[in-house]
N, C-alpha and C positions, 0 to 999 in steps of 0.2 A: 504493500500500500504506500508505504515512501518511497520508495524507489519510483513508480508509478507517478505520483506527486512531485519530485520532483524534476522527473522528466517532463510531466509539463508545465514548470515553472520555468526550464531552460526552453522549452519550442517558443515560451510566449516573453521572452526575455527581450527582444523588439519592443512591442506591446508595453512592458515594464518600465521601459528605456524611455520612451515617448512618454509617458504618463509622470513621469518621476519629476521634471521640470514646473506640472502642476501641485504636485503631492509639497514641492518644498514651498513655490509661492502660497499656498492655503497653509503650510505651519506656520509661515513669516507673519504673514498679514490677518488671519485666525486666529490659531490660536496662539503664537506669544503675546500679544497684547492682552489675552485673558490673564494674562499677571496683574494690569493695572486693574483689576477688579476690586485689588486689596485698599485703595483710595479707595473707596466707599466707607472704607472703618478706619479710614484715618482723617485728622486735620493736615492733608496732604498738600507740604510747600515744597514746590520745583526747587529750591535749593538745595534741600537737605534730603532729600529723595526718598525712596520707601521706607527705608530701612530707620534712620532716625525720626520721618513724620510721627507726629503724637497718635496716637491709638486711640479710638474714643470710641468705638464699637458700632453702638446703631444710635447714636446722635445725628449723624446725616441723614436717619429716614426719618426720625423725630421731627426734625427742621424741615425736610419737605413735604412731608405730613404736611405739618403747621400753616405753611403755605396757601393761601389762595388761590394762585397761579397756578399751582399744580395741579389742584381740584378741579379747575376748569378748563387747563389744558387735556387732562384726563375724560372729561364729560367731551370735549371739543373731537378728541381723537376716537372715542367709540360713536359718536351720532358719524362723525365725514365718512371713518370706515363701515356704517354697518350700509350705508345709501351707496356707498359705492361698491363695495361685495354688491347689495340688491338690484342693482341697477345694471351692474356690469355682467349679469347671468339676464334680467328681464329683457332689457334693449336687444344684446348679439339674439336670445332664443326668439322674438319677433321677427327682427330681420331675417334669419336662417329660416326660420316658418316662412315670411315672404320672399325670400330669393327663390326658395325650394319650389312651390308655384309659379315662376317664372319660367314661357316656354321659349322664349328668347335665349340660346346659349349666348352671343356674343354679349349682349346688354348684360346678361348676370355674368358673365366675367366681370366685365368692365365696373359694375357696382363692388363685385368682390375686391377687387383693385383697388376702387376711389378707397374704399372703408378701411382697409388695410394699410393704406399708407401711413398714416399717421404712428402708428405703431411702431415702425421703425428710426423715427427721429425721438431725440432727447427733449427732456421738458429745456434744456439750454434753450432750443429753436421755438418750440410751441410753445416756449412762455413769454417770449417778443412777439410773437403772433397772436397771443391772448388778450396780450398788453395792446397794441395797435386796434384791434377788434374792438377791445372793450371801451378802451380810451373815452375819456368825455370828449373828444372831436373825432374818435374810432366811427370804425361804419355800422355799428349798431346804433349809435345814438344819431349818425345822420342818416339812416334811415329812418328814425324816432321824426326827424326834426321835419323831414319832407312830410313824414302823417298829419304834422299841425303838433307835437307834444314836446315836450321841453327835456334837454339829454340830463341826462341820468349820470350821478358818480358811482359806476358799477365799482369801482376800483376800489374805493374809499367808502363803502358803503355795509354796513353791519348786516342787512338785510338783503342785500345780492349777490357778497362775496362768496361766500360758503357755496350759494348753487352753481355758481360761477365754476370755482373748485372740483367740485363734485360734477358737474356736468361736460367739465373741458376731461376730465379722470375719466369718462366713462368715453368721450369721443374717440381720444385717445385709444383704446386699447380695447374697442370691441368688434374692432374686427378683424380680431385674433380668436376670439371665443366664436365668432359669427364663421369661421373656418371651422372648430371644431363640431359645432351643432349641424352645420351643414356634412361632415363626413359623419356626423353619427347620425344623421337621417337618411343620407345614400346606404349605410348600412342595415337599414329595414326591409327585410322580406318582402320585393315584389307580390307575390302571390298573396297576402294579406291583400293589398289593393284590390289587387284582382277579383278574389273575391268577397270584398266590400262592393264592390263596383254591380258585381253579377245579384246583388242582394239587395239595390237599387242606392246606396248611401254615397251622394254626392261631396263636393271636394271638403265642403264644412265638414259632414259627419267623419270622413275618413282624417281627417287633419286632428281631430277631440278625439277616437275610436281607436288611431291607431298609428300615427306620427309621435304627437304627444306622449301616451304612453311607451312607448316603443323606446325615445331617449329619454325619457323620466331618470333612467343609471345615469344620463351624461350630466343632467342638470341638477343632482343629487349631487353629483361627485363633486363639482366645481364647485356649487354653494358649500358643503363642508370644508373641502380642503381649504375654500377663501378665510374662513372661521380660523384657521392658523394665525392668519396675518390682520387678524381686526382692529391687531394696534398698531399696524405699521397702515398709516393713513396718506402717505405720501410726501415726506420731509422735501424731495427733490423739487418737485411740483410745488410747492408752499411756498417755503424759502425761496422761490424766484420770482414768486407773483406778491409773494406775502407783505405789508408794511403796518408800522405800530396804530394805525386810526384801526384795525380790524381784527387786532390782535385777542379781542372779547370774544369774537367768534370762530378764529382757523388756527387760533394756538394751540398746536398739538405737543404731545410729547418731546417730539424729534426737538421741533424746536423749542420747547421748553429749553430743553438740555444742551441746547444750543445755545443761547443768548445766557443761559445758566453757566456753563463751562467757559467756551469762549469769548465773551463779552463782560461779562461779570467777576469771572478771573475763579469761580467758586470752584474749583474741583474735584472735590470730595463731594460737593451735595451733585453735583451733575451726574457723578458715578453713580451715585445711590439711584440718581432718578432714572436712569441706563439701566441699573442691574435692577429694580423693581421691573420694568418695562420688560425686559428680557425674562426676566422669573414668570411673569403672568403673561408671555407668549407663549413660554415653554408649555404651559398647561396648555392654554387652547391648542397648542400644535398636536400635543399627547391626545388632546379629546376629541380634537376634529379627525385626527389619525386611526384613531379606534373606530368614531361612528360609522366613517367611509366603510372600515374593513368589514363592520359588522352588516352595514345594510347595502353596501354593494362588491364587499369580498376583494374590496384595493389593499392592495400591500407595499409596503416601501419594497422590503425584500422578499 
């Protein structure tokens, strides 16, 4: 059995060789940095480094506890993420139902196309194109102006930012899910159609009968697995669109610990606010991980 073993350790020894350039950047930039975890229990000054920092244990979560900011960073980061999980399964499962209907091949490429684009640029680009859109002299608000209504500070405003957010997050990236519902609807048994069809049950009944349920597994999966990431609300996306007039409504986490650490110079409380975030991901990753496996038999390994 060893000998065996590791004869094919050496055929795949290529294989190993290639992969190992990854294996050493993910310990670099992974996990040695899990050392700095130990700032979270200390009054930790860049001078004096880990080792001499004061130790004070769970006083950094005491103090963010304490916090305001956190509390409604916290509230701010599970409302953006739970509409954008919900949204970013509701919108691509729509569109994939209506492409799917389309008897036009070239045209439903070509939609497949427009909708996917965006997904492969960074929020760097799509957040100067949200900015210019949104702008109070952007082309939303001069379309506003030509209606007869008066433009709007979408930018600066407490009450349109967050959908702003949440709706530019969901353009962004569905139609990358709107590919996957569409190969899990070509994956449905013809002959159900078929004989729906032969039983008299027009596109409506067969679309509720037997589409719908059919990828029920795909829209199950996505919605649980999204439940990992409920409090990763989109730091990249925020931080480029984000500024202090709106800060009541899209301060999440990320940037909590953000303007916490880097700005504020606080380092030990930012840690603390990092490793709380990262502790109550872990769960949801663990419980979204189990659901999947239990009600649709997904498994990591």
């Amino acid at each position: 059995m060893k000998a065996k073993t590791k004869n094919d350790l050496y055929q795949a020894k290529a294989l190993h060789i290639m992969l190992l350039p990854a294996v050493i950047l993910t310990l670099i930039f992974a996990y040695l940095p899990l050392g700095g975890i130990v700032m979270a229990f200390q009054e930790f000054k860049p001078l004096m480094g880990f080792i001499d920092s004061k130790w004070v244990g769970f006083e950094q979560f005491a103090y963010i506890f304490s916090m305001p900011s956190f509390w409604n960073a916290l509230r701010n980061t599970f409302i953006i993420a739970f509409f954008k999980i919900t949204l970013s399964i509701l919108v691509p499962l729509v569109l994939a139902l209506l492409l799917n209907e389309l008897i036009g091949q070239k045209f439903k490429r070509l939609v497949q196309t427009t909708i996917f684009i965006p997904y492969f640029f960074s929020w760097a680009i799509l957040g100067g194109m949200v900015i210019e859109i949104f702008a109070y002299d952007g082309a939303i608000n001069h379309f506003i102006n030509l209606l007869g209504g008066e433009s709007i500070p979408f930018l600066v405003s407490n009450d349109w930012f967050r959908e702003i957010i949440i709706g530019t997050d969901v353009w962004k990236g569905m139609g990358y899910n709107t590919v996957l519902f569409l190969a899990a609807i070509t994956n449905v048994d013809p002959t159900l159609y078929e004989a729906a069809m032969v039983d008299g049950a027009g596109r409506w009944k067969q679309l509720l009968k037997i589409t719908i349920p059919c990828i029920s597994g795909m829209v199950i999966l996505l919605t649980i697995l999204g439940l990992g990431g409920i409090l990763n609300a989109g730091f990249e996306q925020i931080f480029i669109l984000y500024n202090p007039i709106v800060e009541q409504t899209v301060d999440i986490i990320d940037t909590f610990v953000y303007r916490l650490g880097i700005i504020s110079t606080q380092y030990s409380a930012a840690a603390a606010a990092g490793l709380f975030k990262s502790m109550v991901s872990m769960v949801f990753v663990g419980v979204s991980y189990w659901i999947a496996y239990k009600t649709t038999d997904y498994r990591v390994f």
